[in-house]
C-alpha positions, -999 to 999 in steps of 0.1 A, spaced: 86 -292 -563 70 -328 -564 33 -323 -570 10 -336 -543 -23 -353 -549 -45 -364 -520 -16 -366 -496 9 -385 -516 38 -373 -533 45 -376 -567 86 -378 -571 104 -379 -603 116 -413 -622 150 -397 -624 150 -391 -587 135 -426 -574 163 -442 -603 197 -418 -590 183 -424 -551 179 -463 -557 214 -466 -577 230 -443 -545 212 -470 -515 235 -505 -531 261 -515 -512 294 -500 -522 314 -535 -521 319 -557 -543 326 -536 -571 310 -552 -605 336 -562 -628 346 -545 -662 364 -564 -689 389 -547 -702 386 -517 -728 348 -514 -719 335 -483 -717 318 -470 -681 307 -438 -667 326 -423 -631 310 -402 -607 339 -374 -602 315 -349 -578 311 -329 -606 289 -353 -620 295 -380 -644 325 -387 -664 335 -413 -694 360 -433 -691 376 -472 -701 384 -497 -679 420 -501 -677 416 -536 -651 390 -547 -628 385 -569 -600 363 -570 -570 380 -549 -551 391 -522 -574 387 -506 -605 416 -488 -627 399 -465 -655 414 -440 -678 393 -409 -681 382 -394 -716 381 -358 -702 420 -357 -698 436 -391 -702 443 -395 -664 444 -426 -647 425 -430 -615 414 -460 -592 374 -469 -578 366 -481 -549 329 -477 -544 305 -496 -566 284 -469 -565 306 -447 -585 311 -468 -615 284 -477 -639 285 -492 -671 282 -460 -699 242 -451 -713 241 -455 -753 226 -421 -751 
């Protein structure tokens, strides 16, 4: 639970960061160049995968978990992949 001091609340950087990146608009999608790596949100949490095409309107990636091919929509699940 967030601590509290005189009335405030004291949230998390992670939180502030996932609930910021989850309030941008879902369209236009950014666009990938080909081959790059990016991460997916699959409601599971996040998944690697490379960029297959991309345009403004759509994303085709090719997830590492089990070499299938799936298609995004929503800019807010695609992000370009953490070094870590």
């Amino acid at each position: 639970m967030p601590k509290s001091t005189q009335g405030s609340i004291k949230t998390k950087k992670a939180a502030l960061e996932a609930a910021a990146w989850m309030n941008q608009k879902p369209y236009p999608l950014p666009v990938f160049r080909k081959g790059e790596v990016v991460e997916i949100y699959r409601g599971a949490g996040w998944s690697k995968a490379t960029v297959v095409s991309s345009t403004a309107k759509g994303c085709s990636v090719k997830i590492w978990q089990n070499d299938q091919l799936t298609n995004i929509y929503d800019a807010r699940c695609i992000r370009p992949a953490s070094n870590g």
